[in-house]
TORMARMI-52083 format. One line per field, with one value per atom (N, C-alpha, C): residue in three letters; x, y negated, z negated. Coordinates in steps of 0.1 Angstrom, whole numbers. Layout:
N
rest	ala_... .
u	X_... .
v	Y_... .
w	Z_... .
END
This chain:
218
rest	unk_unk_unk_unk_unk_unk_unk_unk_unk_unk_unk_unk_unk_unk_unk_unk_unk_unk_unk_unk_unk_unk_unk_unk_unk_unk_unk_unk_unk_unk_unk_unk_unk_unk_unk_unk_unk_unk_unk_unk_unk_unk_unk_unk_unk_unk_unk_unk_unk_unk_unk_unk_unk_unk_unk_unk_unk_unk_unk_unk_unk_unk_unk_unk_unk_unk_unk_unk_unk_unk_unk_unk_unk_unk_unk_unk_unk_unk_unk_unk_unk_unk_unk_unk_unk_unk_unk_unk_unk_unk_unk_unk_unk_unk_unk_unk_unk_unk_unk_unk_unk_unk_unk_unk_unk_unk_unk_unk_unk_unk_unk_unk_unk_unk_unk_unk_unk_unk_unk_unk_unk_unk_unk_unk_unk_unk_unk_unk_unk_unk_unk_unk_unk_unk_unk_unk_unk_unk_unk_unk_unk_unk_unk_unk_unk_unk_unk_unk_unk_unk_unk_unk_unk_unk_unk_unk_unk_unk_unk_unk_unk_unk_unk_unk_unk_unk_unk_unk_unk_unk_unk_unk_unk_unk_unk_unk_unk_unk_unk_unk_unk_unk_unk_unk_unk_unk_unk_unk_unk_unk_unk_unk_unk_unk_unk_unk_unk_unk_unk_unk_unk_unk_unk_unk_unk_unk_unk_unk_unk_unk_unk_unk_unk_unk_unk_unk_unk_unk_unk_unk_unk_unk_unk_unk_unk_unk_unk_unk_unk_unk_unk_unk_unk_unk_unk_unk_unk_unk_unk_unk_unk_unk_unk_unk_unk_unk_unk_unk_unk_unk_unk_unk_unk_unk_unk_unk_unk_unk_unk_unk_unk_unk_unk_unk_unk_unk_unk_unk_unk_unk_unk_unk_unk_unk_unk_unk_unk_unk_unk_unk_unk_unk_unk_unk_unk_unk_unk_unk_unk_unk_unk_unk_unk_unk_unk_unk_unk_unk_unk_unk_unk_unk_unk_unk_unk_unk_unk_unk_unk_unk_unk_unk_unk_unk_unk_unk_unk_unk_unk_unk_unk_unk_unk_unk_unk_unk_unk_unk_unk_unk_unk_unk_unk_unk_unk_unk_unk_unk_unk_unk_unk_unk_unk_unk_unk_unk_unk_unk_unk_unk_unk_unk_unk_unk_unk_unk_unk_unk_unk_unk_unk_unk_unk_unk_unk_unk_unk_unk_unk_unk_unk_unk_unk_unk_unk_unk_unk_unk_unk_unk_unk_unk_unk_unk_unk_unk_unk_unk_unk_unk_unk_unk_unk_unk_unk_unk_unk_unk_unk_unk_unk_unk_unk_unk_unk_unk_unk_unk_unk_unk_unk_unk_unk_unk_unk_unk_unk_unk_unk_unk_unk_unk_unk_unk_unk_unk_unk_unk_unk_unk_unk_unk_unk_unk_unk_unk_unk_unk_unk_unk_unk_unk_unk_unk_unk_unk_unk_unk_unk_unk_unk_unk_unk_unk_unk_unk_unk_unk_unk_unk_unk_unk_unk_unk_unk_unk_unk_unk_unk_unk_unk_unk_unk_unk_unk_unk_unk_unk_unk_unk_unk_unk_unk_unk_unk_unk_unk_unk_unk_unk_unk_unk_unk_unk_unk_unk_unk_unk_unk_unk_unk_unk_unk_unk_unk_unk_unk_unk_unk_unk_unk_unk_unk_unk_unk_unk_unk_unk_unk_unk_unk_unk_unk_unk_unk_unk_unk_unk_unk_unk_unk_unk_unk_unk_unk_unk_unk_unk_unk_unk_unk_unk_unk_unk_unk_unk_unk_unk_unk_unk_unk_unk_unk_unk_unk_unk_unk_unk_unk_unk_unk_unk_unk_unk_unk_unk_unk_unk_unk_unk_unk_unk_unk_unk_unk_unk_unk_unk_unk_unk_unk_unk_unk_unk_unk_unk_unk_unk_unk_unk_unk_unk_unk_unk_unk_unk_unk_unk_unk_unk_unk_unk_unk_unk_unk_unk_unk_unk_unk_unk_unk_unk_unk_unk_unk_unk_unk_unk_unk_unk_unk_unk_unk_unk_unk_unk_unk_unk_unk_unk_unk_unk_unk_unk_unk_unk_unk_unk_unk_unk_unk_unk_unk_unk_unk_unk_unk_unk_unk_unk_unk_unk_unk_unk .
u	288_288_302_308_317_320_325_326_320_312_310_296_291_279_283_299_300_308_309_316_310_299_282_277_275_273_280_293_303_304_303_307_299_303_293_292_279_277_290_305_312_316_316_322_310_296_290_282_287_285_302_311_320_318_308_307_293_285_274_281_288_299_307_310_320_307_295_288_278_275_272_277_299_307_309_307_306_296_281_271_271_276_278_287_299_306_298_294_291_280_273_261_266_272_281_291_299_306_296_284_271_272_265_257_270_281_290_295_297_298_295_279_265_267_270_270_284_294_306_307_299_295_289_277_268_276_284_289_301_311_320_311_304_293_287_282_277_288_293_309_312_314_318_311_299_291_286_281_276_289_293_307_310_308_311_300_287_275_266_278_275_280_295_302_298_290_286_276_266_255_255_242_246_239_237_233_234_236_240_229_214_200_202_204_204_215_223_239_230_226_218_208_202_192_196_209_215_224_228_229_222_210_196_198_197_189_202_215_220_232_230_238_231_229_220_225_238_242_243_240_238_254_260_278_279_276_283_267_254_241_248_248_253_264_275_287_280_271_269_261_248_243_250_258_272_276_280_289_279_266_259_253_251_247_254_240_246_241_250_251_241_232_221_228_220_227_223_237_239_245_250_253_266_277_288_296_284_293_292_285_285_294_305_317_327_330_337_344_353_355_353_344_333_345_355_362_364_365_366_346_340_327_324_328_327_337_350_360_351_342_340_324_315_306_311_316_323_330_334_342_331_324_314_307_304_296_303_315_325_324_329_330_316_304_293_291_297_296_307_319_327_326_318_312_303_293_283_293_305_311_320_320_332_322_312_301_307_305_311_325_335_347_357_351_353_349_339_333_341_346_354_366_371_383_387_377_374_373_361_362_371_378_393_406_403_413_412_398_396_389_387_381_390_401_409_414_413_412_402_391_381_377_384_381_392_403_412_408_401_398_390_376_372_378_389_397_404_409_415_405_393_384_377_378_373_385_399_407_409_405_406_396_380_369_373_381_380_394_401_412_403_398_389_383_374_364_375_386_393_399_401_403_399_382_373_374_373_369_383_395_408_412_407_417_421_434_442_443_439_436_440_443_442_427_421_407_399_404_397_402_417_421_417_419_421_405_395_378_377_378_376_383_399_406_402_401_399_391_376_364_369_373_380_388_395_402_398_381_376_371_370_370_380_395_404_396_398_394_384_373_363_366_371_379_385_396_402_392_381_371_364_357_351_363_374_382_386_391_396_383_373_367_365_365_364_374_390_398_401_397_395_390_377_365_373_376_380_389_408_415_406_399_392_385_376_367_378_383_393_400_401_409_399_381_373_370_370_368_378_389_399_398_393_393_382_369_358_360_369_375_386_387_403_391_381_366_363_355_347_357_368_384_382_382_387_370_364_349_344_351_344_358_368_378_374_370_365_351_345_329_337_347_353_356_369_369_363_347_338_330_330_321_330_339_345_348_351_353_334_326_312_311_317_315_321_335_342_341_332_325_311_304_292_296 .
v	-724_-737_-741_-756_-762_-767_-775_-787_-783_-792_-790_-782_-781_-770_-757_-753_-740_-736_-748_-746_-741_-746_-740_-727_-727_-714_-702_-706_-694_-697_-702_-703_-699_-693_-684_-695_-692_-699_-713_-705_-714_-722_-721_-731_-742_-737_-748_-758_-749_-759_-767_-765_-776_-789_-782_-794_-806_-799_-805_-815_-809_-819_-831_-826_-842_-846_-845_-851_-865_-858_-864_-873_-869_-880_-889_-887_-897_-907_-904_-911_-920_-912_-919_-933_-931_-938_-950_-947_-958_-961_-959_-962_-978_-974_-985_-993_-987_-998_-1013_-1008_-1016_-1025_-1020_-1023_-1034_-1031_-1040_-1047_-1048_-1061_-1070_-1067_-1076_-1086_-1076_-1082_-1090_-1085_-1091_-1108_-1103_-1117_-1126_-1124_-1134_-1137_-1128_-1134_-1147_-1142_-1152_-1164_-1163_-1181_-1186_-1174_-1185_-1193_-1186_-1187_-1203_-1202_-1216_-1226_-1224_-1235_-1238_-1229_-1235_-1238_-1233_-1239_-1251_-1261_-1275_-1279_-1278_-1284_-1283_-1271_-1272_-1283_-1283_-1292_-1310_-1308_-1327_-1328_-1317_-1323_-1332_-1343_-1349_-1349_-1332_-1329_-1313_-1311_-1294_-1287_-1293_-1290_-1289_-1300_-1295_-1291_-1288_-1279_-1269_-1264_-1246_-1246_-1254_-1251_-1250_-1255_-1255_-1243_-1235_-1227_-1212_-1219_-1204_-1203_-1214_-1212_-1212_-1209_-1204_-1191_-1191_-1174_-1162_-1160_-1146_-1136_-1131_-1123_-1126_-1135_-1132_-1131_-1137_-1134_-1149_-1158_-1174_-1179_-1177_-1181_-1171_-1162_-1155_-1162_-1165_-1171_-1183_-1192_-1206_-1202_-1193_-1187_-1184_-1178_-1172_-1185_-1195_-1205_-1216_-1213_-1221_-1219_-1200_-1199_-1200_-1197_-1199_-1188_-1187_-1170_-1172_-1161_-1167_-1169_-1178_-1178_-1166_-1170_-1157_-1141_-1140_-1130_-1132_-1121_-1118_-1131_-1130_-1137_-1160_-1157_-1172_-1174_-1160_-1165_-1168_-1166_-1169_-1183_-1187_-1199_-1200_-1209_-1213_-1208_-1211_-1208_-1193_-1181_-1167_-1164_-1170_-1167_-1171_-1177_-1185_-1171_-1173_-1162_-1147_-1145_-1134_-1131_-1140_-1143_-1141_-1149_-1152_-1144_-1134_-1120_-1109_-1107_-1096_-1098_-1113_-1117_-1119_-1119_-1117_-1104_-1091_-1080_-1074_-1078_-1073_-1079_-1091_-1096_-1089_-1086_-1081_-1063_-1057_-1043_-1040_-1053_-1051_-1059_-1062_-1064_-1049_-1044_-1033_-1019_-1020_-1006_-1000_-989_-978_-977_-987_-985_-969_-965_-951_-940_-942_-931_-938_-952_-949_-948_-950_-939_-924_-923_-906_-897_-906_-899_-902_-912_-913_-905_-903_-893_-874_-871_-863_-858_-859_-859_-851_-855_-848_-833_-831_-823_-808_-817_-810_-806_-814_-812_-799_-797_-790_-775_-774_-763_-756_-765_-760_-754_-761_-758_-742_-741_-731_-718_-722_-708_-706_-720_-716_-701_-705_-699_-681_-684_-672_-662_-673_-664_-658_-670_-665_-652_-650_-641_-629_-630_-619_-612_-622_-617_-607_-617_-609_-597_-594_-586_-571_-579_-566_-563_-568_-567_-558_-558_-551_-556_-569_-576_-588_-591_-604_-610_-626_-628_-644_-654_-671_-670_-669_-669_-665_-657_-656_-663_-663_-675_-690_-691_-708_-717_-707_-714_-717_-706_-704_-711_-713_-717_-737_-736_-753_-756_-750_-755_-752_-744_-748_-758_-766_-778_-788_-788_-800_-807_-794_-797_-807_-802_-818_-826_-834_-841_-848_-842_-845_-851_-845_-850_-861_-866_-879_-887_-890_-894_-898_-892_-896_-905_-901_-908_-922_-927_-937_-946_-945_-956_-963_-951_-954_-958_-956_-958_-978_-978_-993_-1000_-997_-1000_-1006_-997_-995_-1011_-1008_-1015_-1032_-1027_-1050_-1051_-1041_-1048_-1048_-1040_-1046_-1059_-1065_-1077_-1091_-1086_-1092_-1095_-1084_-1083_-1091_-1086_-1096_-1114_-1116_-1133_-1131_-1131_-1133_-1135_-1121_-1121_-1133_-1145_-1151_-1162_-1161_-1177_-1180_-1163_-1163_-1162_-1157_-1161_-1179_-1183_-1197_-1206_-1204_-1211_-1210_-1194_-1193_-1197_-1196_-1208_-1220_-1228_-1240_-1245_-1231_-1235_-1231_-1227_-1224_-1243_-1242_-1263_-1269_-1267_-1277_-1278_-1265_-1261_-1266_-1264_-1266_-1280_-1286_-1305_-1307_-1303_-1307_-1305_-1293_-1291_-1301_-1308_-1317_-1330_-1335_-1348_-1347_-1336_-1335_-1339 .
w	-1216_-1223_-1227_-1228_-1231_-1242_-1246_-1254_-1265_-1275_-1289_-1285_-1276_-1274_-1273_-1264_-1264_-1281_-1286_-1300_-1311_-1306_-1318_-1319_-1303_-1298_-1305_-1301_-1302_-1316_-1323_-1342_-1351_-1364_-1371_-1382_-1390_-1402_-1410_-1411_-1415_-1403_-1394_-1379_-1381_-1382_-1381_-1391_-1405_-1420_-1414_-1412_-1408_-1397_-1391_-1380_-1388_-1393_-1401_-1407_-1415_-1428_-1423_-1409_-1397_-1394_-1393_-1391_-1398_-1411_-1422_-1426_-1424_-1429_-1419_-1406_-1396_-1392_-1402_-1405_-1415_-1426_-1435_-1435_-1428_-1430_-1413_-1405_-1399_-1402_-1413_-1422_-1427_-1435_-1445_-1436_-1425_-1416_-1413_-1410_-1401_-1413_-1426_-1436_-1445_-1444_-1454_-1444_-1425_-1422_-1423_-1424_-1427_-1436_-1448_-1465_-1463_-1461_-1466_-1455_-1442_-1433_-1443_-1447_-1455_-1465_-1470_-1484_-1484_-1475_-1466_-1467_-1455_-1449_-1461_-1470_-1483_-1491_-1498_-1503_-1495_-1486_-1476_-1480_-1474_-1475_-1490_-1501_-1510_-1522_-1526_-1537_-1531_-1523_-1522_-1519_-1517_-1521_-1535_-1541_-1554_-1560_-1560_-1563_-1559_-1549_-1544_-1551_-1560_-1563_-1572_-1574_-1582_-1600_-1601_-1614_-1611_-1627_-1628_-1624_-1625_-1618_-1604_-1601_-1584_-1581_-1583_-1580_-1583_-1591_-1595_-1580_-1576_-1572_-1553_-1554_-1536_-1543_-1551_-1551_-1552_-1551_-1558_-1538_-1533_-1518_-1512_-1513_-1505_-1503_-1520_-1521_-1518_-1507_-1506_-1512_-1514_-1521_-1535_-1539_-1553_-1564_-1558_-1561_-1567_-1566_-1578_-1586_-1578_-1592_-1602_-1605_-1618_-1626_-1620_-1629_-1632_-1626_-1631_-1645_-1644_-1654_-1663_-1660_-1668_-1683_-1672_-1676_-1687_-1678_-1688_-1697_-1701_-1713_-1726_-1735_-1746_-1756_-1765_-1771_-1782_-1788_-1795_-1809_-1817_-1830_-1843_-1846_-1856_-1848_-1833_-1831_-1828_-1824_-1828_-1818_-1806_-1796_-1799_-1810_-1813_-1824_-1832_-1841_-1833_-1817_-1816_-1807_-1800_-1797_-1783_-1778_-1770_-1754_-1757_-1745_-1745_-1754_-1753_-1746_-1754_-1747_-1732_-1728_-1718_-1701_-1711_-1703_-1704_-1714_-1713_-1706_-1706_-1698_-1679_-1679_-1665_-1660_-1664_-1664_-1658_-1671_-1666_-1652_-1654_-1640_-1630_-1630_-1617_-1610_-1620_-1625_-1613_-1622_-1615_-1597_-1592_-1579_-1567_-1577_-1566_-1570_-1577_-1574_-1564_-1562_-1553_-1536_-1537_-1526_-1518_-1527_-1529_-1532_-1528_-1527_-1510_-1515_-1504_-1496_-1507_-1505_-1505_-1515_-1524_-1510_-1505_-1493_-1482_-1480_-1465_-1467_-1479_-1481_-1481_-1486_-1481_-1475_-1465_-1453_-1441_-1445_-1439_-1437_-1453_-1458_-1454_-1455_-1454_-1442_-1434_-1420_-1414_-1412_-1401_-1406_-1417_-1430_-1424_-1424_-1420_-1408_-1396_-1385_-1385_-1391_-1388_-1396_-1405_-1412_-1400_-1391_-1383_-1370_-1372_-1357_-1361_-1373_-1377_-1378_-1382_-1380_-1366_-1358_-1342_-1339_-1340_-1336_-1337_-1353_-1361_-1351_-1348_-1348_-1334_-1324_-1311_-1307_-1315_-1316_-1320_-1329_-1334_-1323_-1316_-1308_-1294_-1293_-1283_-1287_-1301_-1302_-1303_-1302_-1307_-1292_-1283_-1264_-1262_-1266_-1266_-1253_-1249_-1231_-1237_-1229_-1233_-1218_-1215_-1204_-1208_-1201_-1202_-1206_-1193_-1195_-1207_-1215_-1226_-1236_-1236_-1245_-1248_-1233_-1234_-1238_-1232_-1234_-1249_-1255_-1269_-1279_-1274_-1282_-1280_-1270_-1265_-1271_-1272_-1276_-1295_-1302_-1314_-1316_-1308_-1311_-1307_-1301_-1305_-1316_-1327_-1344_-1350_-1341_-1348_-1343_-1329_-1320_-1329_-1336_-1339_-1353_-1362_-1374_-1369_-1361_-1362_-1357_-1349_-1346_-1355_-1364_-1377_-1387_-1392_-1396_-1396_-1377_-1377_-1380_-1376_-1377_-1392_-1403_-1417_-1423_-1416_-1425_-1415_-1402_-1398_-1411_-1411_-1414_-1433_-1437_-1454_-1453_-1446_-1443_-1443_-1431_-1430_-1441_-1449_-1459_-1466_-1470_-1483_-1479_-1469_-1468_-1472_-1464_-1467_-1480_-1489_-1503_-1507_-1509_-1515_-1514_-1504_-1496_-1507_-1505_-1510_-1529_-1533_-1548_-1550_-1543_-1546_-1548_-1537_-1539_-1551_-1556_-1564_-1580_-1579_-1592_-1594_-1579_-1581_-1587_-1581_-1589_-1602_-1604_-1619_-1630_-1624_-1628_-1635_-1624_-1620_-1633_-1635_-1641_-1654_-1657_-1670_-1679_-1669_-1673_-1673_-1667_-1668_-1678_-1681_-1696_-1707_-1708_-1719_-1719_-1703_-1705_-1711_-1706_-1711_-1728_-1736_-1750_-1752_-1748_-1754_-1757_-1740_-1745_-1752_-1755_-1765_-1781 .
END
């Protein structure tokens, strides 16, 4: 046997918790590649389209309500909520001035939209970082085991070197494999995230002046 089959074969308990572990992290991570194109797609197209059909409606009612139906992610209904509540009376957040409440409202609820943009950033860094890491610890005990084994046989041959050792440095191989795709993967969402965080900065901006031009002509 060859390749990562004669690699299994020939590998004892630690050879093949290392290969399990490139595996997991190579699931993992194109788990979440799939799953946050998805999200950070929809988030983008909503972002586009609704923050200016919010903006054309012709009442803060139906501005909410072309916004209920078209933020699927759930990232600007919150700030408008945000912007339009009001802090109950007699509690700490009604001593103070309607623009600190407002900044601090619209904060948290920023806060909470770009966490749920920025879920599994932390793991494709990771396993970016650490992958080749791992492929190489495996590569380093293929080697160990297959020196060993020649050693116990007492013959020195290509042929016994080179099968054994090759099929151990599919372990890197396999580590930068898992790797690139997460540390791709990290790189574009964080560019996505950022665009999506400069939208949702500038809207809840936007719902900040409006609130406060609204207290002013009340």
């Amino acid at each position: 046997m060859t390749g990562l089959a004669g690699f299994w074969a020939a590998s004892d308990t630690t050879g093949r918790a290392v290969a399990v572990v490139l595996l997991a992290m190579s699931v993992a991570a194109w788990v979440l590649i799939v799953w946050k194109t998805w999200v950070l797609r929809r988030a983008q197209a909503d972002i586009a389209r609704a923050v200016p059909a919010f903006w054309d409606a012709p009442s803060l009612a139906d501005g909410r309500a072309r916004l209920a139906g078209m933020d699927r992610e759930q990232l600007l209904l919150p700030l408008l909520d945000a912007a339009t509540a009001r802090a109950p009376a007699g509690s700490l957040d009604s001593s103070v001035r309607l623009e600190a409440q407002l900044t601090r409202r619209l904060r948290d609820a920023l806060h909470r939209g770009l966490a749920h943009l920025q879920f599994g950033q932390v793991v494709l860094a990771s396993v970016g970082s650490t992958a080749p890491f791992v492929g190489l610890l495996g590569t380093v005990w293929g080697v160990y085991q297959a020196l060993a084994g020649i050693g116990d046989n007492g013959s020195l041959s290509i042929d016994r070197v080179s099968g054994p050792i090759g099929e151990a440095l599919i372990m890197t191989a396999a580590g930068i494999a898992v790797a690139v795709p997460a540390v791709l993967g990290y790189n574009i969402f964080g560019q996505r995230v950022a665009a999506c965080e400069a939208e949702l900065e500038g809207f809840a901006h936007d719902l900040l002046q409006a609130g406060l031009d609204r207290a002013g002509a009340a």
